[in-house]
N, C-alpha and C positions, 0 to 999 in steps of 0.2 A: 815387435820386430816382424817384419812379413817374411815367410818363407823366400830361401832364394828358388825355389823348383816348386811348382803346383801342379799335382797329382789328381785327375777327374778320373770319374770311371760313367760311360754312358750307359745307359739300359739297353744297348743296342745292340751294346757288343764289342766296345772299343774302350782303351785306356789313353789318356790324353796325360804326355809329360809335358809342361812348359817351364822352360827356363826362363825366370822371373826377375831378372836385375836389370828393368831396361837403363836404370840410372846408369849403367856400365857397357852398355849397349850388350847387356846377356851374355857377358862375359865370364867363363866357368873359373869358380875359386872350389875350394878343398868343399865347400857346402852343398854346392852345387854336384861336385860328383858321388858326392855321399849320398844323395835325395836321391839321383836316378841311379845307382848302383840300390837302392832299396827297394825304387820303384819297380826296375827289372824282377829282381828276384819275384815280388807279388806277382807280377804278368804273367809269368812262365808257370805258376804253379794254381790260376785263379782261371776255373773253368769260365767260368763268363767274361776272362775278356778273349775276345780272337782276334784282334789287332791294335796295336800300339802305334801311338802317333807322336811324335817329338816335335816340339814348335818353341816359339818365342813370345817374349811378351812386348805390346808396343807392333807396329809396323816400320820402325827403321831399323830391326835386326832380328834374325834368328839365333846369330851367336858369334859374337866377335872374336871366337879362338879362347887360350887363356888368357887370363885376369894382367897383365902386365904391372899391375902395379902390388900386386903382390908376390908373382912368380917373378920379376926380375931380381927380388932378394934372394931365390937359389944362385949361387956362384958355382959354384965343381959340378964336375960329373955325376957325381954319386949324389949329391942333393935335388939336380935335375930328375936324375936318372926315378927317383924314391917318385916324383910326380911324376914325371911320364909313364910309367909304368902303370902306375896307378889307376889311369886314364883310360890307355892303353888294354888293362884288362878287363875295364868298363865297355870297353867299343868292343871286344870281341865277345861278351857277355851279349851283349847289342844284337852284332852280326849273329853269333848262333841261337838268339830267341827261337824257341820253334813255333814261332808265330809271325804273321807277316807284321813289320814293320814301314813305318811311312815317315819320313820327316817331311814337314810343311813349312816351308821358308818363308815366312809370313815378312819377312826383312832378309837385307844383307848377309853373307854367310862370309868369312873372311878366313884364314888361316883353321885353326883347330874346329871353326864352324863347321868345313865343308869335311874336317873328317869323321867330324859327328853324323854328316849327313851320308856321306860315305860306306857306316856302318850299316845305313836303314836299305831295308832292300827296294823301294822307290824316294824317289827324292821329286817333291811338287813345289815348285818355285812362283810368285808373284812376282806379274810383269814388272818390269822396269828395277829390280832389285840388283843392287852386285855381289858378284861371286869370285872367290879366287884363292887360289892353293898360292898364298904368300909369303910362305913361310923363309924363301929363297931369299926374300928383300931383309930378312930379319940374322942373318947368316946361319941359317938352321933348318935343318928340313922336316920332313911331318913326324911327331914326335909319338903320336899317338895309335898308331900304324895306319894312316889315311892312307898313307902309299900303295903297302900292300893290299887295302880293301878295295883301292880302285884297280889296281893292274886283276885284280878276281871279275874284277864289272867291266871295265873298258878295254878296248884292243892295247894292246901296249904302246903305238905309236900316241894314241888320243890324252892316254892317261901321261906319258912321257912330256907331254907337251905341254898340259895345264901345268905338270910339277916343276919343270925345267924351266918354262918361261912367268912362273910365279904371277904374273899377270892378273888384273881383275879385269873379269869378261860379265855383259848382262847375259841376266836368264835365258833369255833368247839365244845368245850364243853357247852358254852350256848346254845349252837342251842340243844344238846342233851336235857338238862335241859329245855327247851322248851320255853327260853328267847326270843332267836333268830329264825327268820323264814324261814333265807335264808344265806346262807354264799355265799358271791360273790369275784368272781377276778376284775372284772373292775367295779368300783363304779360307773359310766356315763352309759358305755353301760350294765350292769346287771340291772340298778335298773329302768333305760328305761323298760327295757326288760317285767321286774316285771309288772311295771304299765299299758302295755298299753293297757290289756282289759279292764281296769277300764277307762279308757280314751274313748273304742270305744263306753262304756254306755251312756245312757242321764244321766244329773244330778240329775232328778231327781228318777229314779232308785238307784243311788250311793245314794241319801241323806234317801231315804225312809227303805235302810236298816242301814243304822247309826240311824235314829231317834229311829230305834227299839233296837238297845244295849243302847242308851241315856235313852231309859226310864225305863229300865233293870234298870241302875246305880243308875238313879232318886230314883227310889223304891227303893233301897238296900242304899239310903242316903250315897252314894261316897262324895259326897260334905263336910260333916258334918263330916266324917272320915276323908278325908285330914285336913282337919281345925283342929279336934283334934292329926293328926297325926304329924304338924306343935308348936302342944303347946307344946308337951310330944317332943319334938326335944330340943324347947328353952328352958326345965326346965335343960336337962342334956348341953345345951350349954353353961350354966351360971355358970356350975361345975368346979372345979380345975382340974381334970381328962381331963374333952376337951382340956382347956386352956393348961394346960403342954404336954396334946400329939399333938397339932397344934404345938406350940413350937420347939418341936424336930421334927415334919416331915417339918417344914422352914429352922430350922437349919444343917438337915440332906440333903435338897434340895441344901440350899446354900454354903455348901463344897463338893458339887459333880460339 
């Protein structure tokens, strides 16, 4: 059985997570967060890597949100609640790496995709891919605390706008909207390209200016807003409104 997440480490300086289920368009299940919640832990404590990259496998996804076909079996709050949390502590594990982070959208980023991407502190996207905070069309909002990671990166009006109007926009237009930080044609050699001044730093230059947006966040309680932004997810997950519009976007997937 193949790993759902595959863990590289380059000689150069860099640890590479990809999430590996393209059969599911890299859609995260309980395996999936277990792998990069073990990955992180290594990163942060393994002098040789100085920056961490998140990607996908395949080119038609980075990461389709979660697994639908196994998280629509939570029903209440408090069984959502047990996985977005989960998640949840995963992406702020993420966000406070003292190490630069990059996600590479080698594909489409969708719902819980883009709050994976959210976490990374640049976000490099491939042309012509779609992107979109959708979780609005699902009757539900970011569960993971994608919310709170963007209103930390984007103006509030920018970030208000992708989350309210749930919309999918190309890379192009996220990058406008200031989601995105680079649109690239080749995901290997562009996102090389990207890192390697950060690579020719010492570590502990790369860590000494993370520590200082880490305690940016600390102070402004990021923590305690994902956490609340993960309850107020499970109360409308437990609604009839999710449940019926999960529903139809299974049953809409499964006659196509």
């Amino acid at each position: 059985m193949k790993d759902a997440c595959l863990v590289e480490k380059n000689e150069c300086g860099y640890m590479k997570i990809t999430i590996n289920r393209p059969e599911k368009r890299n859609a995260v299940n309980i395996e999936v967060m277990e792998l990069i919640d073990r990955a992180l832990d290594s990163a942060a404590v393994d002098e040789t890597v100085k920056v961490v990259i998140l990607t996908g496998t395949g080119e038609d996804a980075f990461c389709s949100g979660g697994d639908l076909s196994v998280f629509h079996k939570l029903r209440t709050e408090e069984e959502s609640f047990v996985m977005l949390s989960k998640m949840g502590k995963i992406l702020y594990k993420l966000a406070i790496l003292p190490k630069p982070t990059i996600a590479v959208l080698n594909g489409s980023a969708v719902g819980g995709g883009c709050e994976i991407a959210s976490a990374c502190d640049f976000r490099l996207a491939r042309e012509g891919i779609n992107i979109g905070f959708v979780q609005g069309t699902l009757g539900i909002t970011t569960g993971w605390g994608g919310a709170s990671l963007l209103f930390e990166k984007l103006p509030v009006g920018a970030a208000m706008e992708l989350l309210l109007g749930a919309e999918i926009h190309s890379a192009e237009a996220a990058k406008e909207k200031g989601f995105i930080d680079q649109v690239i044609t080749n995901t290997e050699a562009d996102s090389a390209s990207f890192i390697s001044s950060f690579l020719e730093r010492e570590l502990g230059v790369l860590s000494a200016y993370k520590e200082l947006v880490i305690a940016k966040w600390i102070q402004a309680g990021l923590k305690q807003r994902m956490e609340q932004e993960s309850r107020q997810c499970a109360k409308l997950w437990a609604t009839d409104a999710h449940h019926k519009a999960v529903e139809r976007f299974l049953n809409r997937k499964g006659q196509s």
